[in-house]
Each structure stands twice: as structure tokens, then as C-alpha cells.
TIKOL-147715 format. One record per residue (C-alpha): residue number from 1; residue in three letters; x, y, z. Coordinates in pm, 1 decimal. Example, Ala and Ser with C-alpha at 12.3 -4.5 7.8 and 13.67 -1.06 7.14 Angstrom:
+-----+------+----------+----------+----------+
: seq : type :        X :        Y :        Z :
+-----+------+----------+----------+----------+
:   1 :  ALA :   1230.0 :   -450.0 :    780.0 :
:   2 :  SER :   1367.0 :   -106.0 :    714.0 :
+-----+------+----------+----------+----------+
END
This chain:
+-----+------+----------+----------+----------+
: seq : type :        X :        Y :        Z :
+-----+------+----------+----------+----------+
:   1 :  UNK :   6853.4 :  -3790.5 :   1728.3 :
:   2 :  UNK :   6822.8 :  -3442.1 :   1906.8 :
:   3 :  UNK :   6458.1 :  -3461.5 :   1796.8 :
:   4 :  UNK :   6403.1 :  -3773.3 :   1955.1 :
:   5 :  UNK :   6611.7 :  -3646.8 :   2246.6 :
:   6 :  UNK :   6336.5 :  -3380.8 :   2303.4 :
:   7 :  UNK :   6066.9 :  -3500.8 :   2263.2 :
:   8 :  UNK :   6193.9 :  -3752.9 :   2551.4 :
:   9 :  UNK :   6277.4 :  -3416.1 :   2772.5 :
:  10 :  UNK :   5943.6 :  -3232.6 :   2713.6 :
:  11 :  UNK :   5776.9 :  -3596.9 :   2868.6 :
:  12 :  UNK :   6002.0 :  -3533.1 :   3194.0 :
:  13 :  UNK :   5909.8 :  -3167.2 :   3225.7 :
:  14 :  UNK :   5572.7 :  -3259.9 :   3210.4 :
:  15 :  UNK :   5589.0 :  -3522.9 :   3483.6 :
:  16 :  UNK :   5768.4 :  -3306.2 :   3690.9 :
:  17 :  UNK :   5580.6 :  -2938.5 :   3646.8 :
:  18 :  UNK :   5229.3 :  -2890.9 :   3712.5 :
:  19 :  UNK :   5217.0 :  -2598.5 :   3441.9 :
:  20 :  UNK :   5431.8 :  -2475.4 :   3207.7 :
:  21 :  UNK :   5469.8 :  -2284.6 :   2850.4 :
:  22 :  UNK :   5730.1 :  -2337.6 :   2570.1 :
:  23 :  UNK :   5891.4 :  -2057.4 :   2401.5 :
:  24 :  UNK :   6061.2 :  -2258.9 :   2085.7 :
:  25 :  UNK :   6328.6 :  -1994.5 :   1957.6 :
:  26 :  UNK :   6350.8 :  -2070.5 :   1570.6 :
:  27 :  UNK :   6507.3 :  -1762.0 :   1478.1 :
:  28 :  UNK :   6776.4 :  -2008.3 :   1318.0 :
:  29 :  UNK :   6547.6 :  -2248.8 :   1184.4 :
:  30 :  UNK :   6596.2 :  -2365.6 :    849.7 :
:  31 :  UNK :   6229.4 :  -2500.5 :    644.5 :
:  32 :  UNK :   6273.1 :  -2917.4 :    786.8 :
:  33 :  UNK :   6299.3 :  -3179.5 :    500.6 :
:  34 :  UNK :   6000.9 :  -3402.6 :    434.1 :
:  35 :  UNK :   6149.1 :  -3648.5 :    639.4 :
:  36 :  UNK :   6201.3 :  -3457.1 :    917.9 :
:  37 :  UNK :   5838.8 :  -3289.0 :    902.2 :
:  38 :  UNK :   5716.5 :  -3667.4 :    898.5 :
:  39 :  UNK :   5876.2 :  -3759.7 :   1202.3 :
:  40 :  UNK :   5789.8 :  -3456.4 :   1391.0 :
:  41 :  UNK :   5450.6 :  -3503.7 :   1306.6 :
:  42 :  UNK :   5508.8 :  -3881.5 :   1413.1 :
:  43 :  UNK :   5653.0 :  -3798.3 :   1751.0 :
:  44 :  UNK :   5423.0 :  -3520.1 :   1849.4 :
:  45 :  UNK :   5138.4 :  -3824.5 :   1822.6 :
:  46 :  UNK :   5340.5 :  -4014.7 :   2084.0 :
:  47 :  UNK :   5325.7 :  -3743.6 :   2338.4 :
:  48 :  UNK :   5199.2 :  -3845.0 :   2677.6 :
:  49 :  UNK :   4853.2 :  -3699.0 :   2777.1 :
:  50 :  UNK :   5038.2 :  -3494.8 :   3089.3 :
:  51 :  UNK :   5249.2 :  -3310.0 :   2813.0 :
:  52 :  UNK :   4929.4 :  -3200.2 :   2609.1 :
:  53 :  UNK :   4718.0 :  -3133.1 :   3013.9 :
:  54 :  UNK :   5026.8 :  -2993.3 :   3221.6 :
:  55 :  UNK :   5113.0 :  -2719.2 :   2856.4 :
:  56 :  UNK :   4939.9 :  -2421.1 :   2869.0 :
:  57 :  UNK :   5058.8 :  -2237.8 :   2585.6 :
:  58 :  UNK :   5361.3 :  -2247.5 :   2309.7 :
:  59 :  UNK :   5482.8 :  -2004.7 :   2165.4 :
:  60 :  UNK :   5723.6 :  -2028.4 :   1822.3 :
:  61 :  UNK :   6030.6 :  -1733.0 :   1761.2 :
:  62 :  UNK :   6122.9 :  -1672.7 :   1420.1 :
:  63 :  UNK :   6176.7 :  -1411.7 :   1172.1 :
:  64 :  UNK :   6137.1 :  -1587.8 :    883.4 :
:  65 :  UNK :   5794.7 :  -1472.2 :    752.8 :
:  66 :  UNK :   5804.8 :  -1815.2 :    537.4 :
:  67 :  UNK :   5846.7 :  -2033.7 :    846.3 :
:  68 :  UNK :   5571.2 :  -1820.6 :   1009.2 :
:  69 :  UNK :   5319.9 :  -1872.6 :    745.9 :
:  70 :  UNK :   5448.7 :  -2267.9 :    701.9 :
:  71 :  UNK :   5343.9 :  -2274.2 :   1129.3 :
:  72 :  UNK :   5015.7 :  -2079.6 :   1041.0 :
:  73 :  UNK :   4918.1 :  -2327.7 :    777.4 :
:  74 :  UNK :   5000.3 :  -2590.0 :    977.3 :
:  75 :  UNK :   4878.4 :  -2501.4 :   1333.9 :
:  76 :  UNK :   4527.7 :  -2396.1 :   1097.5 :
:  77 :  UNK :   4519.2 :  -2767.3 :    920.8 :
:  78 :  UNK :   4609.2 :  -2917.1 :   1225.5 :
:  79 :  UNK :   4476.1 :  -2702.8 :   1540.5 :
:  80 :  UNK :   4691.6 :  -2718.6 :   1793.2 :
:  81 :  UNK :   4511.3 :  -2838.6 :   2188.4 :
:  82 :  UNK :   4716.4 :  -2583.2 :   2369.9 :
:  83 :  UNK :   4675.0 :  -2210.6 :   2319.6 :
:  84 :  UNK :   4977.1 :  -2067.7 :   2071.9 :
:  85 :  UNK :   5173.2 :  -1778.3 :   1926.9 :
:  86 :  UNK :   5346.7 :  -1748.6 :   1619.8 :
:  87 :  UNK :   5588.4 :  -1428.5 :   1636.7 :
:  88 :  UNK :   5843.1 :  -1249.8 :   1483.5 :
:  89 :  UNK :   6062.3 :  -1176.0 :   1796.5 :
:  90 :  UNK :   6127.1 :  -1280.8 :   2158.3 :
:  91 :  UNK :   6043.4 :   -934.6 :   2290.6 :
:  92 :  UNK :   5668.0 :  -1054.9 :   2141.1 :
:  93 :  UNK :   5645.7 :  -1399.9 :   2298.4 :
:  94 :  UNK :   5734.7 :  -1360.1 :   2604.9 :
:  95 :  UNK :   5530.6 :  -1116.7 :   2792.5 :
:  96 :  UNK :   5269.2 :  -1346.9 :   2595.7 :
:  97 :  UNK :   5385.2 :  -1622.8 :   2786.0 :
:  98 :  UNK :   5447.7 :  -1439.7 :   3092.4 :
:  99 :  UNK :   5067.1 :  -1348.3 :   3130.1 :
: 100 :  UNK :   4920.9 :  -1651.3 :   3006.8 :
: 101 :  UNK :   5145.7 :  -1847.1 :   3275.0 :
: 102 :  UNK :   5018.0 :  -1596.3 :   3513.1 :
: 103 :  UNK :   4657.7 :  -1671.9 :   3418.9 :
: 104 :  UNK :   4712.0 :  -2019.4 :   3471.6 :
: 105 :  UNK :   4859.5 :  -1942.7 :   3843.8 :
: 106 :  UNK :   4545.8 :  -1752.0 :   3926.3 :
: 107 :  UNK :   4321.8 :  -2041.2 :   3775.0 :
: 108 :  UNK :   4510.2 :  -2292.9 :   4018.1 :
: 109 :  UNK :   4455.1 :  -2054.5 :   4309.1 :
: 110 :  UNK :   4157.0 :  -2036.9 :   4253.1 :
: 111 :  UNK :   4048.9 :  -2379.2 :   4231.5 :
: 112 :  UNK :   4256.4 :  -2428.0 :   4545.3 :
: 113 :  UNK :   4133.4 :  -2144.6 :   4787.1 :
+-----+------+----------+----------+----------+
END
């Protein structure tokens, strides 16, 4: 249920937010079961398009080097239509994020003036 839960608050962000990033903190992250992986996969299909337009970039926290590789293999099967991160710590990600949110400010800006 808090999967499903959101998945239904990433949809309002996206409504509300022209741009934003994700920093998913999975430093506590256990490997999901097969049914779990199944309806992850199932839900991130449903998205609405403004979730996959109004995302700029995710990045995933964890320092599990066998979750990282399991979110390599499947970001590399599966690319990903937003720009990503995989890291080992939070001091990694988010300067990431931080400059690729201020690369999409500048971008707007841009287009505007």
C-alpha cells in the first residue's frame, strides 16, 4: 500500500511543480521480492506523462553495492527517460541534484527571457 501511496504522491508533485528531482534514500533498502519488483515495474508504466516531462533527474542513495549493481542492471536493461545517479552516499547525490536542478532553472530562463 505505501507503494501505491507514492506513486499517487509523485503524480501530485508533478501537477503542482514545474521541475523537480528525486533523491530516493535507500540506504535501508532491503533487495524487493519478485512481487514487489513486478508491481513497481507495473506502476512506474502508469505514470502520467507530466511526472516523466516535469522530472529532471533521480537520483538513488544506498550503500549496498548489491542494490547498486541490481539499479545499474536495471536502469541499463531498461534506460531510464530522465537523467540518473546511482550513489553510495547522500553527500554524492545531492550536489548532483543541486546542479542539475540549477541547470534546469537556467534552461527555463532562458527560454523565458
Amino acid at each position: 500500500e505505501s507503494l501505491r501511496r507514492y506513486f499517487v504522491d509523485i503524480a501530485d508533485v508533478s501537477r503542482r511543480l514545474p521541475r523537480y528531482a528525486i533523491l530516493y534514500d535507500l540506504r535501508r533498502a532491503e533487495l524487493p521480492t519478485a512481487s514487489r519488483r513486478r508491481l513497481l515495474a507495473t506502476m512506474s508504466q502508469r505514470m502520467p506523462p507530466e511526472v516523466r516531462v516535469n522530472c529532471i533527474a533521480i537520483a538513488f542513495v544506498t550503500a549496498s553495492a548489491v542494490i547498486r549493481a541490481a539499479l545499474v542492471a536495471v536502469t541499463w536493461l531498461q534506460p531510464m527517460k530522465v537523467e540518473h545517479l546511482v550513489a553510495e552516499t547522500i553527500e554524492e547525490a545531492e550536489p548532483w541534484i543541486a546542479s542539475r536542478l540549477r541547470e534546469a532553472a537556467r534552461t527555463i530562463d532562458e527560454a523565458e527571457g
